[in-house]
MMTF fields as JSON, N, C-alpha, C and O atoms, coordinates in Angstrom:
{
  "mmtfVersion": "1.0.0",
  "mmtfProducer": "UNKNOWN",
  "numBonds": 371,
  "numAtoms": 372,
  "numGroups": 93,
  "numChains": 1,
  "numModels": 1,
  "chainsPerModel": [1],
  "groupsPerChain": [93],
  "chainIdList": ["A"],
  "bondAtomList": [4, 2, 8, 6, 12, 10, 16, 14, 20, 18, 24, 22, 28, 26, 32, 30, 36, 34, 40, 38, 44, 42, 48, 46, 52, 50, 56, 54, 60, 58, 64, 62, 68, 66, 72, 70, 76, 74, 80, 78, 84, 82, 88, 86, 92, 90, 96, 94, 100, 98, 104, 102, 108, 106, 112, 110, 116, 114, 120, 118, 124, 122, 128, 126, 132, 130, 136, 134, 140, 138, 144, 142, 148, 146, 152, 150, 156, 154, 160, 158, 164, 162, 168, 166, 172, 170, 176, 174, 180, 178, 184, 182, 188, 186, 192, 190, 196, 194, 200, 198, 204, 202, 208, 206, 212, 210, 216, 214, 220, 218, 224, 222, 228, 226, 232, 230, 236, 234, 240, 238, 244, 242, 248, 246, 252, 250, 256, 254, 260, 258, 264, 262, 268, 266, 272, 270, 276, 274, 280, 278, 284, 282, 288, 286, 292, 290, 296, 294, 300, 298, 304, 302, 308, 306, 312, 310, 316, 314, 320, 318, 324, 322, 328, 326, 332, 330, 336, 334, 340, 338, 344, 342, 348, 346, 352, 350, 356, 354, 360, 358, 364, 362, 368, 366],
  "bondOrderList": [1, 1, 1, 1, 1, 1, 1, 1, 1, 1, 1, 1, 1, 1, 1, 1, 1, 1, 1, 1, 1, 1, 1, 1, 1, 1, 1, 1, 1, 1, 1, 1, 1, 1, 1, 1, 1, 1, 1, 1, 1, 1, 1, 1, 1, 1, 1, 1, 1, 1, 1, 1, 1, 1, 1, 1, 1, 1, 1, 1, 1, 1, 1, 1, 1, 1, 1, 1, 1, 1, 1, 1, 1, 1, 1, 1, 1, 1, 1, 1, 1, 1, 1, 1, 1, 1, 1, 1, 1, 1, 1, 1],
  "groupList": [{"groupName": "UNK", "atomNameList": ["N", "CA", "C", "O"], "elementList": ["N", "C", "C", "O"], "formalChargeList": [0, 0, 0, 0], "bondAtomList": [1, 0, 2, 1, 3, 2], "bondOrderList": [1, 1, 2], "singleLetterCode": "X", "chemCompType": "L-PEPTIDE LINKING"}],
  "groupTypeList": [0, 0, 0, 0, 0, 0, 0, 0, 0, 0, 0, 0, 0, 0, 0, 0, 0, 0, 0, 0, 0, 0, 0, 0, 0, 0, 0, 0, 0, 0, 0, 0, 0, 0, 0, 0, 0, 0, 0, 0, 0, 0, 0, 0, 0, 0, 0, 0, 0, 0, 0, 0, 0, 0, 0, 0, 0, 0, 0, 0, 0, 0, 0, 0, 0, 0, 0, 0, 0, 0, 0, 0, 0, 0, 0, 0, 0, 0, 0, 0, 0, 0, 0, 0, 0, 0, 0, 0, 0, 0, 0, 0, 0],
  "groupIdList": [1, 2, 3, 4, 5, 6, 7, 8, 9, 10, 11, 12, 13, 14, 15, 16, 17, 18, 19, 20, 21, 22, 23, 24, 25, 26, 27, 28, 29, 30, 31, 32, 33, 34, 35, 36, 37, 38, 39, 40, 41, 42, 43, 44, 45, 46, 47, 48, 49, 50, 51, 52, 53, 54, 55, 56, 57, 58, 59, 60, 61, 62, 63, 64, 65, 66, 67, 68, 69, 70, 71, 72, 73, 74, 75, 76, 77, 78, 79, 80, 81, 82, 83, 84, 85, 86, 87, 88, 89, 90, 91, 92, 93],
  "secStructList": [7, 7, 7, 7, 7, 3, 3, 3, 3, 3, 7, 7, 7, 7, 7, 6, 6, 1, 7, 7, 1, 6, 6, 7, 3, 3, 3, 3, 1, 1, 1, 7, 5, 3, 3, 3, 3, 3, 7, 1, 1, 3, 3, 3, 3, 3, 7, 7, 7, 7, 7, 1, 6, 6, 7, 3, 3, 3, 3, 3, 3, 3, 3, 6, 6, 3, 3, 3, 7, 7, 6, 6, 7, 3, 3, 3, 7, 7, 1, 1, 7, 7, 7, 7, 7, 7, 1, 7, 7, 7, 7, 7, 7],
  "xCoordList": [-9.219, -9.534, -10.733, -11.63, -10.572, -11.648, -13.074, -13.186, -13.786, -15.304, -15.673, -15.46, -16.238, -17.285, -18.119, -17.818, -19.539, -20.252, -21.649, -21.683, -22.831, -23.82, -24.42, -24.082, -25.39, -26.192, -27.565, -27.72, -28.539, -30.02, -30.214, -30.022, -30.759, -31.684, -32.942, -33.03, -34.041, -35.32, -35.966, -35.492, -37.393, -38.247, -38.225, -38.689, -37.767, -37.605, -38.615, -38.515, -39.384, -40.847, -40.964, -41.628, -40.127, -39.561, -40.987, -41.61, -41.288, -42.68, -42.048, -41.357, -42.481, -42.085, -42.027, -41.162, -42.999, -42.973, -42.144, -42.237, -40.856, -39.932, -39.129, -39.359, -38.041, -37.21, -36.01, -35.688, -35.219, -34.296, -33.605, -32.853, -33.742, -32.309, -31.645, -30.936, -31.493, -30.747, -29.651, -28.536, -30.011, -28.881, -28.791, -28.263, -29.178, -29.046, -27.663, -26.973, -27.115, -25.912, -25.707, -25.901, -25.331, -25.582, -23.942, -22.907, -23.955, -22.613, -22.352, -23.052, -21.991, -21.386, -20.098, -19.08, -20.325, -19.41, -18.851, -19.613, -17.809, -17.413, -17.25, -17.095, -17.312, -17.44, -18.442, -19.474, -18.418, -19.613, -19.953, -19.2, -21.398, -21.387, -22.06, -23.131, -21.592, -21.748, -23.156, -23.314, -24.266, -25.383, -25.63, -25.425, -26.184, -25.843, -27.77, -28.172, -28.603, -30.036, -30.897, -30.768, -31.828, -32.778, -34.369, -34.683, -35.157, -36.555, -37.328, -36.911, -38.823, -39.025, -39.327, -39.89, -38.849, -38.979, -37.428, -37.456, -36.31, -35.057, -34.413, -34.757, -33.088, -31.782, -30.425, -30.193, -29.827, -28.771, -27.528, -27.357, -26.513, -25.241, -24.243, -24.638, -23.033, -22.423, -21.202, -20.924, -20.794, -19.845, -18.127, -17.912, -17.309, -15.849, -15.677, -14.907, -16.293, -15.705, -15.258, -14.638, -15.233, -14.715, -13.166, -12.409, -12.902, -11.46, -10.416, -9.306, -11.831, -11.515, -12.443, -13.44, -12.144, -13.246, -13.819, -13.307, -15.299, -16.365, -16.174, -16.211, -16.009, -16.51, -17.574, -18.232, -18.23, -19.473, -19.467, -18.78, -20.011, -20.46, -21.844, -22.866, -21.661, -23.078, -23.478, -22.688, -25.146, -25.518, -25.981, -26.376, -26.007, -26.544, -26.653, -25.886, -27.749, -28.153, -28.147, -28.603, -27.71, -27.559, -28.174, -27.821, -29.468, -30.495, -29.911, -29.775, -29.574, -28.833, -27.889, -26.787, -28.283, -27.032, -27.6, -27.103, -28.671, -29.118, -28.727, -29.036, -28.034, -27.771, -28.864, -29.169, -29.267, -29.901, -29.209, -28.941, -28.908, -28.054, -28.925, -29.317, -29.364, -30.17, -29.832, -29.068, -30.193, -30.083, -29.883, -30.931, -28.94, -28.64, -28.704, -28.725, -28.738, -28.468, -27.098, -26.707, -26.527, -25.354, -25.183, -25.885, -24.054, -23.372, -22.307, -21.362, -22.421, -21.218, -20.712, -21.37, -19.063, -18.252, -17.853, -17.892, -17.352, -16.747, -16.047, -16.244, -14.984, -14.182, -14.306, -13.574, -15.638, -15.58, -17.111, -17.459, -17.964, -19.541, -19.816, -19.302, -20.75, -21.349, -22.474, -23.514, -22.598, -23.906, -24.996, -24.511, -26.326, -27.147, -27.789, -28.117, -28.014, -29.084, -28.633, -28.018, -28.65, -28.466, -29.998, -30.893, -29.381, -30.283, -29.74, -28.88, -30.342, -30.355, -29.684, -28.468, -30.561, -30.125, -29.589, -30.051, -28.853, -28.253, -26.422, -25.587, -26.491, -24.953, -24.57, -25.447, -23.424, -22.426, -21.599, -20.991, -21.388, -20.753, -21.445, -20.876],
  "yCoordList": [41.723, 42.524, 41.937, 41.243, 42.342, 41.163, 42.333, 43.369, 41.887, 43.035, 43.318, 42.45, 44.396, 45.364, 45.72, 45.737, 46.063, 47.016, 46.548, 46.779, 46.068, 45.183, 46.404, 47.551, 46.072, 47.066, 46.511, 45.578, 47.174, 46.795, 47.83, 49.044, 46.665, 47.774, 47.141, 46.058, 47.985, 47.858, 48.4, 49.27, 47.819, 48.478, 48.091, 48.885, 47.086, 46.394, 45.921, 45.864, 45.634, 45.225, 44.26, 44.422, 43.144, 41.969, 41.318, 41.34, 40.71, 39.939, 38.385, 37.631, 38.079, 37.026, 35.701, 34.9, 35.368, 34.236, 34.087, 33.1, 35.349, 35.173, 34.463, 34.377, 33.994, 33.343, 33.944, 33.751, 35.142, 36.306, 36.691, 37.633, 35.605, 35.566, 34.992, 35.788, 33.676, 32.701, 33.178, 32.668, 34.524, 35.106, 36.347, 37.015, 37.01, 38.023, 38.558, 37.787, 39.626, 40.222, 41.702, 42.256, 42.364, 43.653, 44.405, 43.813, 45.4, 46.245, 47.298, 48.163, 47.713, 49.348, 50.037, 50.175, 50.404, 50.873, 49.819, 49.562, 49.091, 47.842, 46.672, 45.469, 47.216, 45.836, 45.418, 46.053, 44.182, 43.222, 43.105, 42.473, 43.858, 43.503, 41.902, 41.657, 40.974, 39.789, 39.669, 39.771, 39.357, 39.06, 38.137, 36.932, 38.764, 37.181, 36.748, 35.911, 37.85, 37.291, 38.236, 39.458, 37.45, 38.204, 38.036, 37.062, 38.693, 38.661, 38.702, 38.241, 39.393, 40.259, 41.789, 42.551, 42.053, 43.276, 43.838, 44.805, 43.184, 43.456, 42.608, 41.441, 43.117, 42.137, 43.18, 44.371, 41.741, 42.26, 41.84, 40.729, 42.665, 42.333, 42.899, 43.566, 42.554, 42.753, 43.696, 43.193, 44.636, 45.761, 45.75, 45.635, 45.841, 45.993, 46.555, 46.076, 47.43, 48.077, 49.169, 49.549, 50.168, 51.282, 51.249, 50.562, 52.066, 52.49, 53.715, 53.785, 54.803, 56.164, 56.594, 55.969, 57.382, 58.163, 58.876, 59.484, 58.723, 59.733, 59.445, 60.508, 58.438, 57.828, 57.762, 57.633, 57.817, 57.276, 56.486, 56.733, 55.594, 54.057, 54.307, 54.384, 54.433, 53.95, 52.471, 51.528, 52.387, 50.843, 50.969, 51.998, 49.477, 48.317, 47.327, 46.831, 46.34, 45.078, 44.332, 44.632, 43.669, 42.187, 41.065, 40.35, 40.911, 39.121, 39.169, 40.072, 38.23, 37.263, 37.848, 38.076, 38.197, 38.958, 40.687, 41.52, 40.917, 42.458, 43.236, 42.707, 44.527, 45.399, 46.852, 47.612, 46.939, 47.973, 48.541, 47.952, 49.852, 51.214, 52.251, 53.077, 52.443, 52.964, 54.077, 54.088, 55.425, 56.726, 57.615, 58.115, 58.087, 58.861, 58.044, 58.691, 56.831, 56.485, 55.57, 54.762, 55.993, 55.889, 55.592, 56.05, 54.585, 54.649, 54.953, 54.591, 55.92, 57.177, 56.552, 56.247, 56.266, 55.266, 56.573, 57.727, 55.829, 56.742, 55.748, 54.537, 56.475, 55.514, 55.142, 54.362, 55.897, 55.559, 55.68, 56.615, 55.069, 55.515, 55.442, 54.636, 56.439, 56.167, 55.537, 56.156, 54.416, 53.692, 54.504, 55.508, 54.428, 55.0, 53.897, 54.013, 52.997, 52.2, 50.781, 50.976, 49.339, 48.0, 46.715, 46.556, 46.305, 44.862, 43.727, 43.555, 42.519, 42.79, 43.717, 43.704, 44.538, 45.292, 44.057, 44.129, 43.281, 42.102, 42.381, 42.471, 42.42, 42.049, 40.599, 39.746, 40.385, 39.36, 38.859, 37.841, 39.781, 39.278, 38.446, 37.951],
  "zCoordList": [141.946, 143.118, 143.829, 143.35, 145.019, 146.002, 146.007, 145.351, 146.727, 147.084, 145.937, 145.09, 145.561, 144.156, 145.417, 146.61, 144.594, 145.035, 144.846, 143.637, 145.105, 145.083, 144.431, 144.724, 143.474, 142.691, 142.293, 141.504, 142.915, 142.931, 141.562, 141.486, 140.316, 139.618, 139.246, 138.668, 139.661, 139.456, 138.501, 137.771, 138.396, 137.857, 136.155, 135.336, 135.846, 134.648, 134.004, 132.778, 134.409, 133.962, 132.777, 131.753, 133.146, 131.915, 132.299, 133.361, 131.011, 130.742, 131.385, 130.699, 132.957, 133.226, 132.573, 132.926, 131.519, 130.677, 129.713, 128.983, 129.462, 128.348, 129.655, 130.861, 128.729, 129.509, 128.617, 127.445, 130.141, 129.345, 129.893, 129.641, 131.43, 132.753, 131.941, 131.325, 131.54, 131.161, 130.489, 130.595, 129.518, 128.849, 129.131, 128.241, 130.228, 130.549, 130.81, 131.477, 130.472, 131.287, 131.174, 130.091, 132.217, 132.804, 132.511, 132.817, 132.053, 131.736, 132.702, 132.176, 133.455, 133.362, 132.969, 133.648, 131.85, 130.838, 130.053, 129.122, 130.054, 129.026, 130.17, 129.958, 131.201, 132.091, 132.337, 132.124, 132.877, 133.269, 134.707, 135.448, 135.311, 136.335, 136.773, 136.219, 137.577, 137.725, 138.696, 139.913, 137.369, 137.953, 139.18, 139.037, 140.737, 141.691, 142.267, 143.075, 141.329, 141.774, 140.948, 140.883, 140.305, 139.3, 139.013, 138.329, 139.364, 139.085, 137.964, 136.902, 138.115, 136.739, 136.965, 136.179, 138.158, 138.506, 139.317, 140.078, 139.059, 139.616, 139.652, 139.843, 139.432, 138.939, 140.208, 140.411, 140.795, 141.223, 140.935, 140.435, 141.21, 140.241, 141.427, 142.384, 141.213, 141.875, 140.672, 139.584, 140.978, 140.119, 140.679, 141.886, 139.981, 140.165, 138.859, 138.026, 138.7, 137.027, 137.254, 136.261, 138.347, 138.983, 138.941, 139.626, 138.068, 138.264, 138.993, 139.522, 138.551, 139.122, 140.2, 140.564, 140.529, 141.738, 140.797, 139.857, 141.223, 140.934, 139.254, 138.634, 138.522, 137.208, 137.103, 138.136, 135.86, 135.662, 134.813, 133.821, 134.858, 134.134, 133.688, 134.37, 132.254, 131.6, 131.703, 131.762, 131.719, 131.83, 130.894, 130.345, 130.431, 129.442, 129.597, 130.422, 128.851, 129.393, 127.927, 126.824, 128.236, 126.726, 127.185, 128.123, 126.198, 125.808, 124.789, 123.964, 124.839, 123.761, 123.128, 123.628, 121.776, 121.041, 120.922, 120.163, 121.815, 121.415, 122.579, 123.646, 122.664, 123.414, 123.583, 122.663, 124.87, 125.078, 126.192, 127.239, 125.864, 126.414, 127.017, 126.192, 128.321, 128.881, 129.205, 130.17, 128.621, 128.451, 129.189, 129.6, 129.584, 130.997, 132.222, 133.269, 132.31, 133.65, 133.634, 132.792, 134.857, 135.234, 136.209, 137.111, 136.491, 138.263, 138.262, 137.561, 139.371, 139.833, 140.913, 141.907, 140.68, 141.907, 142.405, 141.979, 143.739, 144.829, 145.443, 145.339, 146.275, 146.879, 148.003, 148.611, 148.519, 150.324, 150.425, 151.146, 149.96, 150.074, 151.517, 152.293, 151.834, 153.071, 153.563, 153.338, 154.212, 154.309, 154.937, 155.457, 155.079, 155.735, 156.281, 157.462, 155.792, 156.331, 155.858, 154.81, 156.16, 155.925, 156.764, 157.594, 155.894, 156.394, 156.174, 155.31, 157.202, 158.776, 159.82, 160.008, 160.5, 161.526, 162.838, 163.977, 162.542, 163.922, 163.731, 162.832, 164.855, 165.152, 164.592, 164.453, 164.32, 164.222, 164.818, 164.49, 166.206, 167.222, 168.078, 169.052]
}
C-alpha cells in the first residue's frame, strides 16, 4: 500500500554520544514504523500499520536486541484525519 502517516515522536532524551540510531527501530503494535529522520530529541517514522479505523497501536522502540514498550501511549488511526496546520505554507502550483 502506497502513503502511511508521518509520525513525529519527541522528547526522547537519548544521550547523544551513544550511538542507538544505527539500530534503532520503532513499532506500532507488531508493525514497523519506517524510521525516515532521527535526532536526540526526535525520531520520525513514517506508519502503514493501520488496519482498522480508530485502532490503537501501542509503541515500542528496539536498540539492538532490547525492547522498550511505552505505557499507555498509543496511536489512534483514523481514516480521514483532518489537517489543521502544515509546513511550508507555499503553493505548488
Amino acid at each position: 500500500a502506497a502513503g502511511g502517516t508521518k509520525i513525529r515522536i519527541q522528547n526522547l532524551a537519548f544521550d547523544k554520544h551513544l550511538d542507538l540510531f544505527s539500530t534503532m527501530k520503532i513499532f506500532f503494535g507488531k508493525q514497523q514504523c519506517h524510521i525516515i529522520e532521527v535526532n536526540t530529541n526526535e525520531i520520525i517514522c513514517i506508519n502503514q500499520a493501520c488496519k482498522n479505523d480508530f485502532e490503537q497501536l501501542e509503541l515500542s522502540i528496539q536498540v539492538n536486541n532490547n525492547i522498550w514498550q511505552l505505557e499507555q501511549t498509543y496511536f489512534q488511526c483514523k481514516s480521514n484525519p483532518m489537517v489543521f496546520d502544515w509546513y511550508p505554507k507555499k503553493s505548488i502550483l
